[in-house]
C-alpha positions in Angstrom: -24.0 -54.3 7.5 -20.9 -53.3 9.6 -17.9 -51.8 7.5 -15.4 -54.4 9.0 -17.5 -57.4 7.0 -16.7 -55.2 3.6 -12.7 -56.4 2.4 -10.9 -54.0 1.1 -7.6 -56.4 0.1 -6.2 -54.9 -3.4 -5.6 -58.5 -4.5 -9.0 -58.8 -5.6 -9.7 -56.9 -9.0 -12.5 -55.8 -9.2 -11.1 -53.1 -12.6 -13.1 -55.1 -15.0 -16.6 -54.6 -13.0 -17.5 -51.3 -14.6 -17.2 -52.4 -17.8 -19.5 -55.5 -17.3 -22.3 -53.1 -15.8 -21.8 -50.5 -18.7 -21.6 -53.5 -21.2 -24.9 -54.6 -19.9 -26.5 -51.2 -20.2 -26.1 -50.7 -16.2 -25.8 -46.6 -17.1 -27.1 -43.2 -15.4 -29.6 -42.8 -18.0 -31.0 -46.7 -17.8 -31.0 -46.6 -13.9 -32.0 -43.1 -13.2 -34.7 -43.6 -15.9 -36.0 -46.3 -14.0 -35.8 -44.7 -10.6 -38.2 -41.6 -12.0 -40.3 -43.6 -13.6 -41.0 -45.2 -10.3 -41.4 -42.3 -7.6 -43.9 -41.0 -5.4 -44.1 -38.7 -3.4 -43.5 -40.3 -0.5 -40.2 -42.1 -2.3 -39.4 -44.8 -4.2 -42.7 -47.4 -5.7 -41.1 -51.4 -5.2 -43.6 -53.5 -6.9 -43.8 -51.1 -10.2 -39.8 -51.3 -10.0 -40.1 -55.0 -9.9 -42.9 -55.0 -12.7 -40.5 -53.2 -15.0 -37.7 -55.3 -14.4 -39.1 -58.6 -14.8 -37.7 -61.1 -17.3 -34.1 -62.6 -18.0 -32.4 -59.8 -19.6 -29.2 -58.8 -17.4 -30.2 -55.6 -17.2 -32.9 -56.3 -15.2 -31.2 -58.9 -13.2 -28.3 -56.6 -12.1 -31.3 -53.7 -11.6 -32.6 -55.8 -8.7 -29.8 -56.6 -7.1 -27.5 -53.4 -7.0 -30.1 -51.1 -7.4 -33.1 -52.0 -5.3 -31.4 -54.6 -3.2 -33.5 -57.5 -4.1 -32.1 -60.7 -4.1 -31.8 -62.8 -7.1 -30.9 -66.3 -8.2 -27.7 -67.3 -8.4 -27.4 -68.7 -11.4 -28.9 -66.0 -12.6 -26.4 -63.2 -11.3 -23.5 -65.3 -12.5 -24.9 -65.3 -16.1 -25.7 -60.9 -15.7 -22.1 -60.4 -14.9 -20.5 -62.7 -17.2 -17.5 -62.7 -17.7 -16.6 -60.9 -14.7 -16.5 -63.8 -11.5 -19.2 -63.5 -8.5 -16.7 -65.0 -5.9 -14.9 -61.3 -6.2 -17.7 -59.9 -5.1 -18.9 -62.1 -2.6 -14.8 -62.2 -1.7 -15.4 -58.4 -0.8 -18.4 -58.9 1.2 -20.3 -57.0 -1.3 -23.0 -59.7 -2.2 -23.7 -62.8 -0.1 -25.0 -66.1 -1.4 -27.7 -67.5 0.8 -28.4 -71.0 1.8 -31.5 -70.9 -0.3 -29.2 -70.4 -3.0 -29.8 -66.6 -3.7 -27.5 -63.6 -4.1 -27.9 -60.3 -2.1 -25.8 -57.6 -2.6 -24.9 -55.6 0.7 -24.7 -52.3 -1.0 -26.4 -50.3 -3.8 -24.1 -49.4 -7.0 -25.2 -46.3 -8.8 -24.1 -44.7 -11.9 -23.1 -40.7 -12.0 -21.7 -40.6 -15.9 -19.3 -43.4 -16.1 -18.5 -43.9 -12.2 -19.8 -46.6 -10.4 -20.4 -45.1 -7.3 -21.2 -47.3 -3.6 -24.0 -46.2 -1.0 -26.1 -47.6 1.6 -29.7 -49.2 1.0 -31.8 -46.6 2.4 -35.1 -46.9 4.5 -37.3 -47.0 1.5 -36.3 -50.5 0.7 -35.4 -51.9 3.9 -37.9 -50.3 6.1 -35.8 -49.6 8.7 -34.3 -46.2 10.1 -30.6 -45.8 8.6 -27.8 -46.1 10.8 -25.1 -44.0 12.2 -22.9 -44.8 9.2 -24.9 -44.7 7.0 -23.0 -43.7 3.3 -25.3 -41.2 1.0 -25.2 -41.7 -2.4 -24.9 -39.0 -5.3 -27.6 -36.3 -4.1 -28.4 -33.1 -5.6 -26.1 -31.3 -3.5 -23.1 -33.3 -5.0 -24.2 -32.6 -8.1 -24.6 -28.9 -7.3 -21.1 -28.9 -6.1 -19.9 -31.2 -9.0 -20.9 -28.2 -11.0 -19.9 -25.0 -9.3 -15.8 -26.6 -8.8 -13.2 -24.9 -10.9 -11.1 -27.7 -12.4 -8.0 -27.7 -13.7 -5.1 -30.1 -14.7 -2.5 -31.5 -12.2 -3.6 -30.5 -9.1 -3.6 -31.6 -5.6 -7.0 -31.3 -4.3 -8.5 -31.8 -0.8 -12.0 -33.4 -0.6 -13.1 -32.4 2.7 -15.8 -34.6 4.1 -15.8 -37.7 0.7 -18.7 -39.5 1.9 -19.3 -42.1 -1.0 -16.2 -40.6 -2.5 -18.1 -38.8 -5.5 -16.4 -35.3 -5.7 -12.8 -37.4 -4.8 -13.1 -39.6 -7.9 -14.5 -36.7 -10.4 -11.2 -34.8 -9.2 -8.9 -37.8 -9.7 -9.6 -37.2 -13.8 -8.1 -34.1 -13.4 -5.5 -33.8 -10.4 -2.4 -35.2 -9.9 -3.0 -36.3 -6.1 -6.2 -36.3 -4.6 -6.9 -36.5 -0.6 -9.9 -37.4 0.6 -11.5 -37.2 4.3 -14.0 -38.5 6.5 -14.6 -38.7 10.1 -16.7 -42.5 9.3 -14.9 -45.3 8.3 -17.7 -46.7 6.8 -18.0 -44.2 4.1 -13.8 -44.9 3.6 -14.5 -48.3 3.0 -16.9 -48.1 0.2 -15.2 -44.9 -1.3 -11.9 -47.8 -1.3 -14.1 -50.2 -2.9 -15.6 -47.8 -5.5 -12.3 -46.5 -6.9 -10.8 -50.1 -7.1 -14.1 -50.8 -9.6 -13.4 -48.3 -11.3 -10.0 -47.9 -11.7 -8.6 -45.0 -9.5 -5.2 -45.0 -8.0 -4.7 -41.8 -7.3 -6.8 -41.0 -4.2 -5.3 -41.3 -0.8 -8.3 -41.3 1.8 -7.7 -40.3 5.8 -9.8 -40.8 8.7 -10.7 -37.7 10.7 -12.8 -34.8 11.5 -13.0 -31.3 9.7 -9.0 -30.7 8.7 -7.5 -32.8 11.3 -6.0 -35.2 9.1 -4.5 -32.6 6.4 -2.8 -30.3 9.2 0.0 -28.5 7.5 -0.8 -29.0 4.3 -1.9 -26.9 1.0 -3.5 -27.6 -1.5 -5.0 -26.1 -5.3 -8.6 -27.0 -5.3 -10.8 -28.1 -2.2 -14.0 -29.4 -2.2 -16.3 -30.3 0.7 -20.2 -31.4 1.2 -19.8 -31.8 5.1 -22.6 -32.9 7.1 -24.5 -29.5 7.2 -27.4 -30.2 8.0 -28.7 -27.5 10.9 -30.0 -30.5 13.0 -30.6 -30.8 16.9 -29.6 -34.1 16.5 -25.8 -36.2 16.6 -26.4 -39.8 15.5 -25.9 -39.8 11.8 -22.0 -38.8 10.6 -23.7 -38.0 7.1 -26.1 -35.5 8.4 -25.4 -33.8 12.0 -22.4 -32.4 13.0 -23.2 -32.5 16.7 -22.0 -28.9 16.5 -25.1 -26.1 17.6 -26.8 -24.2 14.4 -24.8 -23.6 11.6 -21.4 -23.3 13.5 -20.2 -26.5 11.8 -20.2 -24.5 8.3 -19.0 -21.4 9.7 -15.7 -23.2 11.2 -14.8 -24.5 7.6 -15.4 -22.1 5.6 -13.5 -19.7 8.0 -10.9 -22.0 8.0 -10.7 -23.4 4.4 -8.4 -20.2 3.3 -6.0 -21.4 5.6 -5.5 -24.7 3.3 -5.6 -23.1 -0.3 -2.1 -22.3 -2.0 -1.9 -18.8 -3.6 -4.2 -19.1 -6.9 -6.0 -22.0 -5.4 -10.4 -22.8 -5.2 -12.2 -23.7 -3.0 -16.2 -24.7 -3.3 -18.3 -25.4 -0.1 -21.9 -26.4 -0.5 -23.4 -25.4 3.2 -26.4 -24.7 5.1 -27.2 -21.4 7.1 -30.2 -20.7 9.4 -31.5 -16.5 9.3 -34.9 -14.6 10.1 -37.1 -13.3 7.6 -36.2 -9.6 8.7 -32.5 -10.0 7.7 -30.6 -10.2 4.4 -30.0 -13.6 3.9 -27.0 -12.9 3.4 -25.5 -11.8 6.3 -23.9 -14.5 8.4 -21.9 -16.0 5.6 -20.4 -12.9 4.1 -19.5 -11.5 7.8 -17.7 -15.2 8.0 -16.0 -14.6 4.9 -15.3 -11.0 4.5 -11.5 -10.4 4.8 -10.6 -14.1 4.8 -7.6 -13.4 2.2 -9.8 -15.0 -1.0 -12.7 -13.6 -3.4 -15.5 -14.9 -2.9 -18.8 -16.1 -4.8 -21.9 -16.6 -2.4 -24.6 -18.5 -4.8 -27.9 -19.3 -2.8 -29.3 -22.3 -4.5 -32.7 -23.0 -2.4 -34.6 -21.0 0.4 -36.6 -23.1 2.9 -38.8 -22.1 6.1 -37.9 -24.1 9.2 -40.7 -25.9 8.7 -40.4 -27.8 5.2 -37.1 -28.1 5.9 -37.4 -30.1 9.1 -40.2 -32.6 7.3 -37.4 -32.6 4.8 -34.8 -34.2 6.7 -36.8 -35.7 9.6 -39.3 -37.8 6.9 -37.1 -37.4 3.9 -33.2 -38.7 3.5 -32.0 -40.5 6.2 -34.9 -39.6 8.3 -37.3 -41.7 11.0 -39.0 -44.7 10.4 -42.7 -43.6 8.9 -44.8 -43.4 11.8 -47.6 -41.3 13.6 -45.0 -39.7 15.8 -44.7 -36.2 15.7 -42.0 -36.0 18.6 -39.0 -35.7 16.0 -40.5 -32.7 13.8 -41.3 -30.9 17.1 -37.8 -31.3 18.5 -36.3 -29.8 15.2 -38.8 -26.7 15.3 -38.1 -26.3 19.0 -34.8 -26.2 18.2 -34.8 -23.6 15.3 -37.0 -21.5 17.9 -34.4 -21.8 20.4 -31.5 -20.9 17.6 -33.7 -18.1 16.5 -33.9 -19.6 12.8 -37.4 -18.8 10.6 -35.3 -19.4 7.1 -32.8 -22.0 6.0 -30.8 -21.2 3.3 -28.7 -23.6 0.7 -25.7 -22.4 -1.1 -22.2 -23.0 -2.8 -19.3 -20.4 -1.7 -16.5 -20.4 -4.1 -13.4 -18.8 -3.0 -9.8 -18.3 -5.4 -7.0 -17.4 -2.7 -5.5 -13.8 -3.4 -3.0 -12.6 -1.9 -2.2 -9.3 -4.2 -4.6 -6.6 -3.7 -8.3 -6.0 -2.0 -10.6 -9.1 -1.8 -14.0 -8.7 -2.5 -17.0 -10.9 -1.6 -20.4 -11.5 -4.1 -23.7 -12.7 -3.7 -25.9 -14.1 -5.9 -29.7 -15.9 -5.3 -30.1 -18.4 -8.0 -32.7 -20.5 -6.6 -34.5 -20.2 -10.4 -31.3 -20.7 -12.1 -30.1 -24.5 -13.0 -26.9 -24.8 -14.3 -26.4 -26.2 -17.5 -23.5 -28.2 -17.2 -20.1 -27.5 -15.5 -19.9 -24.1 -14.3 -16.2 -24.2 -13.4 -15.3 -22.3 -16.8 -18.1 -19.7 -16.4 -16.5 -18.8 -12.4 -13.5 -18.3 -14.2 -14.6 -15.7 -15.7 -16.6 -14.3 -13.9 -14.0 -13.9 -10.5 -11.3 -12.4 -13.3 -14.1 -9.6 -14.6 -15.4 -8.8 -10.9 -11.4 -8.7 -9.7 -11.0 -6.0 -12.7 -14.0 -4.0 -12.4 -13.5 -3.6 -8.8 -9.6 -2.4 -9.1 -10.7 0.5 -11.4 -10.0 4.0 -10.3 -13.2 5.2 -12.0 -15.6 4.0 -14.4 -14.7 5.4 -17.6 -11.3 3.2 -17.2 -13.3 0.2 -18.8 -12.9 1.8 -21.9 -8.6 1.4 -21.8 -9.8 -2.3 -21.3 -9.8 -5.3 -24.0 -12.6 -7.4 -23.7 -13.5 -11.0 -25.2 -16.9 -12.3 -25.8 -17.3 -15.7 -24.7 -18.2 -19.0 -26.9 -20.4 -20.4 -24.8 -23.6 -18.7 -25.6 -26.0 -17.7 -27.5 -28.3 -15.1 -28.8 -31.9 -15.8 -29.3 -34.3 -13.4 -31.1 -37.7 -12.8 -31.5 -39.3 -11.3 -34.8 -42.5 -9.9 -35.5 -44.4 -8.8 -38.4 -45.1 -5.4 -39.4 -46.3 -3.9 -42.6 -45.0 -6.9 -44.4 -41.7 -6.9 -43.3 -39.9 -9.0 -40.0 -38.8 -6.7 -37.4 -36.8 -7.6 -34.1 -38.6 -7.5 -31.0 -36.6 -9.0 -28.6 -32.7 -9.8 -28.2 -31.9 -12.1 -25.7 -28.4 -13.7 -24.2 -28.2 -16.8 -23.0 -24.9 -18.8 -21.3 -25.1 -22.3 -22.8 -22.9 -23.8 -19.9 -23.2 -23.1 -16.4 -25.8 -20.5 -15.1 -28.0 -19.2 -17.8 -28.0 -14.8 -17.0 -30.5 -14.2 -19.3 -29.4 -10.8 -20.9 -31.4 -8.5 -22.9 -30.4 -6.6 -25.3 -30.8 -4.1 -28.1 -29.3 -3.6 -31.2 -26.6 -1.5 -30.8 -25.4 -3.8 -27.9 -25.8 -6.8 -30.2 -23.4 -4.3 -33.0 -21.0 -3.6 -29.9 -20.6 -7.5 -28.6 -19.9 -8.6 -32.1 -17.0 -6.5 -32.0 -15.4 -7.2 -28.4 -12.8 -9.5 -30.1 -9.8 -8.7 -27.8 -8.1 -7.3 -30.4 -9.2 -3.6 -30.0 -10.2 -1.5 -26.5 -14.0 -0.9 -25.3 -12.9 3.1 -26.5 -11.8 2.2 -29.9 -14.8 -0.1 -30.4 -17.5 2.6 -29.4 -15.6 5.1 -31.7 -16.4 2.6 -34.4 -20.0 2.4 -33.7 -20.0 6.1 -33.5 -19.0 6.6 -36.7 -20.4 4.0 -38.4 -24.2 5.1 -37.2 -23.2 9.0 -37.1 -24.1 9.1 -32.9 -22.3 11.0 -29.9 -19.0 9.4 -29.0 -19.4 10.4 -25.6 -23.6 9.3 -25.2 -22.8 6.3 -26.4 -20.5 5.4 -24.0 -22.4 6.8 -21.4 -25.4 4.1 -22.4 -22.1 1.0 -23.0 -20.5 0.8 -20.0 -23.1 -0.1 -17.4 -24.5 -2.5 -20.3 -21.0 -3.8 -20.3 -20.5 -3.7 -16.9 -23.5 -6.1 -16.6 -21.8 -8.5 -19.1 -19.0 -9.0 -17.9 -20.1 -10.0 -14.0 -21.9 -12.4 -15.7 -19.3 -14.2 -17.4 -20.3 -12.8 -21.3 -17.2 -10.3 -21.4 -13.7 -11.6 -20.4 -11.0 -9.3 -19.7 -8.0 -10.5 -22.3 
């Protein structure tokens, strides 16, 4: 379906759709329930999807149509989305009535929380390869980059490369003016379509490639899941850049600084190609260092050239399932040629900073799932690295008040010896965002409980010293790399 049969007109509401669908029990945890129930290893099972949702409950009706794209009477459908009207929908070109009396929809409505969001039917229900314009839905790369974007109230953000228009519309709860870009007009059309279901108005979208459309502007927060996949290929907008390697990623993120006002964010989720005998590393913090911003490099995932080509040449938006092994051998040719054994997945974080020396950290989480929003959790972690790095010498840290965050917790294990529980292990955990598993002993559990903000790091070691009669100056030499190693993990904030 072409994006110029899709009607965009604002006269037609369609505010009160979201409502119906949640109403119905058309949520994240119904739908995505259903989806994981019903995969395979080679994608998504039909006929035990169409098992589970037989019957007249609404639910199920809407299930078939929006979610796997099966097309269901019309009677039927007008009954499921009672009371809001069918002829909206089918005035937008989402659904189509048949002659045979049935309705199809023309797009697939997912839930992320309480967004509706729009995306293409992929290949594993219509059977046929996706098309140049092809719209993603939510994947776990916008959910990765959901999670590592600082947020914060009234700002004007820049979502650089919308797609289904996902990171635009969580940013719209938050910002004051949202922009959002895409070189395919397609992906405009449903991102339009989305926000009028579910009530945005405060996200312009602009046609164009890379920062084309925003030239000389500025802006508090950007956000961007470009099409960074390192593919040979340039015949899907979603997925290949047409630019060679990983140049595509290098070119925003060197020029993303360029866009962010003084105290501004920036998170990136990218793809970069490297050998086995170099520090992964390397490519993005040489296209980084110096750029005017700290920056947080978090690897999330690690693949060889191989899995990652059967990834993207049988997986998402891939070829037709077939015996041919041309397409997987073009992608490994080309990794040869590009000198690529490792493919690397990652979110950089930047906060513009003018004042001062920039820095640049790297981190491989690949074992570490956040837990929730980690936008809090970067915080504090870019205002502890900024400080520990502008020291003049370590022992400074202890002129420094320090705050131990809410959000975590401390989990102990006890055993028993000669009748009585002793501790055996102390360990810290961050509720929300990445976990840093800490441990601990007791003197450091004695010293956290005191890092209030009300007193230094000196005057609360004194206090340990005297309350357990130990070495002022030994027990500062053991506290400060343990402290150190709490706050660049976002335990200790600087107050």
């Amino acid at each position: 379906m072409s994006s110029e049969s899709l009607e965009t007109n604002e006269l037609i509401d369609l505010s009160s759709l979201q409502m119906v669908l949640l109403d119905t029990g058309f949520t994240e945890e119904n739908v995505s329930g259903l989806i994981k129930r019903c995969s395979t290893n080679r994608g998504y099972d039909l006929p035990s999807m169409l098992y589970l949702t037989e019957g007249p409950r609404r639910l199920n009706r809407l299930l078939r149509l929006f979610v796997m794209g099966q097309p269901v009477p019309e009677a039927a459908i007008r009954d499921a989305l009672t009371p809001f009207p069918l002829e909206r929908l089918v005035a937008t070109g989402l659904v189509r009535i048949g002659h045979s009396g049935e309705v199809t929809s023309q797009v697939c409505i997912l839930p992320y929380g309480e967004i509706m969001t729009l995306r293409d039917f992929g290949a594993d229900w219509t059977g046929r390869t996706v098309g140049s314009d092809y719209v993603m839905g939510v994947s776990a790369s916008s959910i990765s980059l959901a999670l590592t974007t600082v947020r914060q109230q009234g700002e004007e953000v820049l979502d650089l490369g919308t797609g289904g228009g996902i990171q635009a519309m969580l940013a719209a709860r938050h910002a004051r003016e949202v922009i959002g870009t895409d070189i395919n007009p397609r992906a405009l059309t449903l991102t339009r379509l989305a926000m009028r279901i579910n009530g945005i108005a405060n996200v312009e979208l602009r046609q164009g490639s890379m920062f084309d459309p925003v030239q000389g502007q500025t802006f508090d927060l950007i956000v961007s899941q470009p099409p960074f996949v390192i593919s040979p290929d340039n015949i899907k907008s979603f997925r290949d850049s047409g630019m060679p390697g990983d140049t595509f990623c290098e070119q925003i993120l060197r020029q993303a600084p360029d866009y962010l006002r003084e105290g501004g964010w920036c998170s990136i989720i990218f793809n970069w190609g490297h050998r086995n005998d170099e520090h992964w590393s390397g490519r993005p913090r040489t296209w980084l260092e110096r750029c005017g911003c700290d920056v947080w490099i978090l690897r999330l995932r690690a693949d060889d050239v191989f899995s990652y080509a059967v990834q993207w040449v049988r997986g998402a938006g891939g070829e037709a399932e077939g015996p041919d092994m041309k397409p997987l051998e073009k992608w490994l040719t080309y990794y040869e040629k590009m000198g690529f054994e490792m493919i690397s997945t990652g979110v950089a974080v930047l906060h513009k900073r003018i004042a001062g020396k920039t820095w640049v950290r790297i981190d491989a989480l690949e074992k570490q799932d956040a837990q929730g929003p980690c936008g809090p959790q970067i915080q504090n972690v870019f205002a502890a690295e900024t400080l520990l790095r502008s020291l003049p010498e370590p022992g400074a840290l202890l002129d420094v008040r320090l705050r131990l965050t809410e959000e975590h917790e401390m989990q102990q294990t006890l055993t028993l010896e000669s009748g009585a529980w002793q501790i055996k292990n102390t360990q810290l955990n961050q509720r929300r965002g990445f976990a840093f598993l800490c441990r601990i002993d007791r003197m450091s559990a004695e010293f956290l409980s005191l890092c209030d903000g009300s007193r230094t790091i000196r005057s609360v070691i004194e206090s340990l010293a005297q309350r357990f009669s130990l070495d002022f100056q030994r027990l500062s030499e053991e506290a400060l790399p343990i402290t150190v190693r709490l706050m660049r993990n976002g335990y200790l904030v600087p107050v």
